[in-house]
C-alpha positions in Angstrom: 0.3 -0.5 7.5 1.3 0.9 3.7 4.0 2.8 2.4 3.0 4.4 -0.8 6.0 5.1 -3.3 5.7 7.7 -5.8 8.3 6.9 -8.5 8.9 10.4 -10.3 12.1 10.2 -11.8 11.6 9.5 -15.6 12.9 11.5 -18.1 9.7 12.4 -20.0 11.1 12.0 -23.5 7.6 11.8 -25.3 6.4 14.8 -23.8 9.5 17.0 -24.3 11.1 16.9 -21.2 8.6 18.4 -18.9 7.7 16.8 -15.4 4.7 15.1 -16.2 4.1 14.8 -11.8 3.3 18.6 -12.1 0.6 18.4 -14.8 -2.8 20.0 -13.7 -5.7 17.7 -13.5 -8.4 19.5 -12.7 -7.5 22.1 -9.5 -4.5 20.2 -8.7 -1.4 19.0 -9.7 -1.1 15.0 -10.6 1.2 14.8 -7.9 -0.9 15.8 -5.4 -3.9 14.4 -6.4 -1.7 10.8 -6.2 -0.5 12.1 -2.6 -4.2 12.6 -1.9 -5.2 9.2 -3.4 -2.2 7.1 -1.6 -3.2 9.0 2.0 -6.4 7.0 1.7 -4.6 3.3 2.1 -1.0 4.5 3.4 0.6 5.5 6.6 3.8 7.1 4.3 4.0 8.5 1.2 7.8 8.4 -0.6 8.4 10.2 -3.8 11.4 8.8 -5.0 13.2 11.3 -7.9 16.7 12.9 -9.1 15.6 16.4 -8.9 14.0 17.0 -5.7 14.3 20.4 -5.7 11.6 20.6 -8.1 8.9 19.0 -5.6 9.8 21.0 -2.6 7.1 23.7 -3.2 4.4 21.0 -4.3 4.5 18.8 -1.4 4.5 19.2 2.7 6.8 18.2 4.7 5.0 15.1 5.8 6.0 13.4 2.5 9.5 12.1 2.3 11.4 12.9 -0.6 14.3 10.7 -1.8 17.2 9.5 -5.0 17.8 6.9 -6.3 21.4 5.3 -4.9 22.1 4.6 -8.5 20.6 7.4 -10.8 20.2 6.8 -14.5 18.5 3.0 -13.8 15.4 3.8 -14.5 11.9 3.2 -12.2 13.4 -0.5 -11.2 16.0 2.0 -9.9 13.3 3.9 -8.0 11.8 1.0 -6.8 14.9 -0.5 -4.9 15.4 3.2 -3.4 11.8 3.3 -2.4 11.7 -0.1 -0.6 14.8 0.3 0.8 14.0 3.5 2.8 10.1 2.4 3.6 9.2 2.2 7.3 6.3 -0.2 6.1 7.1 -4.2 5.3 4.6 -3.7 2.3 4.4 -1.0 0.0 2.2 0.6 -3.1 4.1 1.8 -6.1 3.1 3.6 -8.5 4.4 6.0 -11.6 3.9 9.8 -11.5 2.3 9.3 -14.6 -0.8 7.6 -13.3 -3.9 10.0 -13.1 -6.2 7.3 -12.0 -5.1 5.3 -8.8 -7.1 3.1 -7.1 -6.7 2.5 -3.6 -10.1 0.0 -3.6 -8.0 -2.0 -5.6 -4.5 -1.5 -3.8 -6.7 -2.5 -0.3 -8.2 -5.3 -2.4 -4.3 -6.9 -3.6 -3.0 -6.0 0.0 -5.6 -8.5 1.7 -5.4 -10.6 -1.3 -1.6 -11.2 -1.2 -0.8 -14.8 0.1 1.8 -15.2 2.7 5.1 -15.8 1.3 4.5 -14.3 -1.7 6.9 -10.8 -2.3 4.7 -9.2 -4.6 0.6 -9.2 -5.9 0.6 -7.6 -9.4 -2.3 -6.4 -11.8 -2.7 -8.6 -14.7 -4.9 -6.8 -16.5 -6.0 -7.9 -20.4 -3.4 -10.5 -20.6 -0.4 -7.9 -19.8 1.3 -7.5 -16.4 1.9 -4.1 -14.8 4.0 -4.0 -12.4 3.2 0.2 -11.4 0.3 -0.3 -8.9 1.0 -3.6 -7.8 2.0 -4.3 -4.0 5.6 -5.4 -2.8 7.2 -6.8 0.3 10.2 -4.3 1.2 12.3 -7.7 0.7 12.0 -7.4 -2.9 15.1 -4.4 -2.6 17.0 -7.4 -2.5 16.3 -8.6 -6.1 15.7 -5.6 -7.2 19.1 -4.2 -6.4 20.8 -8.1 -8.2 18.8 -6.6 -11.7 20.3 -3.6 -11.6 23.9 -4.8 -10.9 23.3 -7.0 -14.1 22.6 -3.8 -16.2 18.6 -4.8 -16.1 16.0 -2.0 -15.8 13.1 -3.5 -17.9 10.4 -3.4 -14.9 9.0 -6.9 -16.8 12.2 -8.8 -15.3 10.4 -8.4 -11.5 8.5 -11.6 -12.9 11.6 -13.2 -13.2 13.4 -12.7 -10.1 10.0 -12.1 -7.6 7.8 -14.7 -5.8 4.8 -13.0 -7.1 1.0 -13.7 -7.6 -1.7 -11.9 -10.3 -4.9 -9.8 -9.2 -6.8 -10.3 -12.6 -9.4 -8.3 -13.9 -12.4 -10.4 -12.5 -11.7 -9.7 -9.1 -11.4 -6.3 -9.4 -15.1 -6.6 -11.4 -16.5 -8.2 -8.9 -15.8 -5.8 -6.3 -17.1 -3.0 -8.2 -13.5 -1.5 -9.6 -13.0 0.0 -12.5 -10.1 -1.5 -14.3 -8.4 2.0 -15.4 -6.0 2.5 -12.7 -3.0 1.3 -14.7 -3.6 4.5 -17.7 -0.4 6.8 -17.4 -0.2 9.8 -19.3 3.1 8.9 -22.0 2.4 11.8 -24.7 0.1 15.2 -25.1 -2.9 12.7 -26.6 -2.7 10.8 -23.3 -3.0 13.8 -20.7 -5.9 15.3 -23.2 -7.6 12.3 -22.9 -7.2 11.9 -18.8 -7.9 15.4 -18.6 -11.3 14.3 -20.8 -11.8 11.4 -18.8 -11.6 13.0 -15.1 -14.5 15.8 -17.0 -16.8 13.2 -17.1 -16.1 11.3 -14.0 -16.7 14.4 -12.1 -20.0 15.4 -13.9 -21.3 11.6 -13.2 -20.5 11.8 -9.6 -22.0 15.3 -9.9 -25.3 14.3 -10.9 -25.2 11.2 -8.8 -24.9 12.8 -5.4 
């Protein structure tokens, strides 16, 4: 079993402030597209933000809502609140940002994550990114030693987590597309999903 964690808590500087989870993609929001994504790999979804108020109309009731316990921390922050609260011992996170989600691939590192090891990341192009990658709920525990040291750059997991790359290869080789890491940071970036998810669905038009 999954728990799929939803961190939504950013402060959305590059796009003047407004809650990029609430962007339309198509006939839905990018918040419940990812809901509708994650409910294809997890048994939970968590959507981990300061202002839940704002989600309340956009999501059911079968999708926990939570804070962080130290608000202000940034998604590291989110994380640690996430893991903390999943019922699940392994869990999916992702940004609210991320239009594209994969749960081929998030299966794929799941069954590909060695025993012992507290975390399976992408490592995509030579850069790691820690938002879709798979955690133990163990890793709170380091987590929650970053932030008490004032850290909240999400590269310092690779520091202080047992963790092992999914690469770009494997993902090839089991027919995934490798674009499941694009988040929407500015205007240019959502025109560009929004441009992106036209064409998708006029290929899988024409295919079926």
């Amino acid at each position: 079993m999954l728990s799929g964690i939803i961190l939504a808590g950013g402060e959305s500087v590059r796009m003047g402030g407004e809650n990029k989870s609430l962007l339309m993609l198509g006939a839905e929001t990018l918040l419940v597209r990812q809901i509708r994504m994650m409910r294809e790999l997890c048994s939970e979804i968590i959507v981990v933000t300061n202002t839940p108020r704002s989600f309340l109309r956009t999501v059911d009731a079968s999708v926990r809502i939570i804070t962080d316990y130290v608000p202000g921390k940034g998604p590291l922050s989110g994380m640690h609140a996430g893991l903390t609260l999943s019922l699940n011992q392994n869990a999916w996170v992702v940004g609210c940002d991320m239009p594209f989600l994969s749960p081929q691939a998030a299966r794929l590192m799941l069954l590909k994550k060695k025993q012992g090891m507290e975390a399976i990341i992408p490592w995509l192009q030579g850069v790691m990114h820690p938002l879709h990658g798979i955690y133990d709920r163990d890793c709170a525990t380091p987590i929650w030693t970053l932030l008490k040291n004032q850290e909240t750059q999400l590269s310092a997991l690779g520091k202080v987590l047992l963790w092992q790359e999914a690469i770009e290869p494997e993902f090839r080789e089991a027919g995934i597309e490798c674009n499941f890491t694009m988040a929407i940071k500015t205007r240019t970036d959502y025109t560009q999903c929004c441009n992106v998810l036209q064409r998708l669905e006029k290929a899988n038009a024409s295919s079926g």
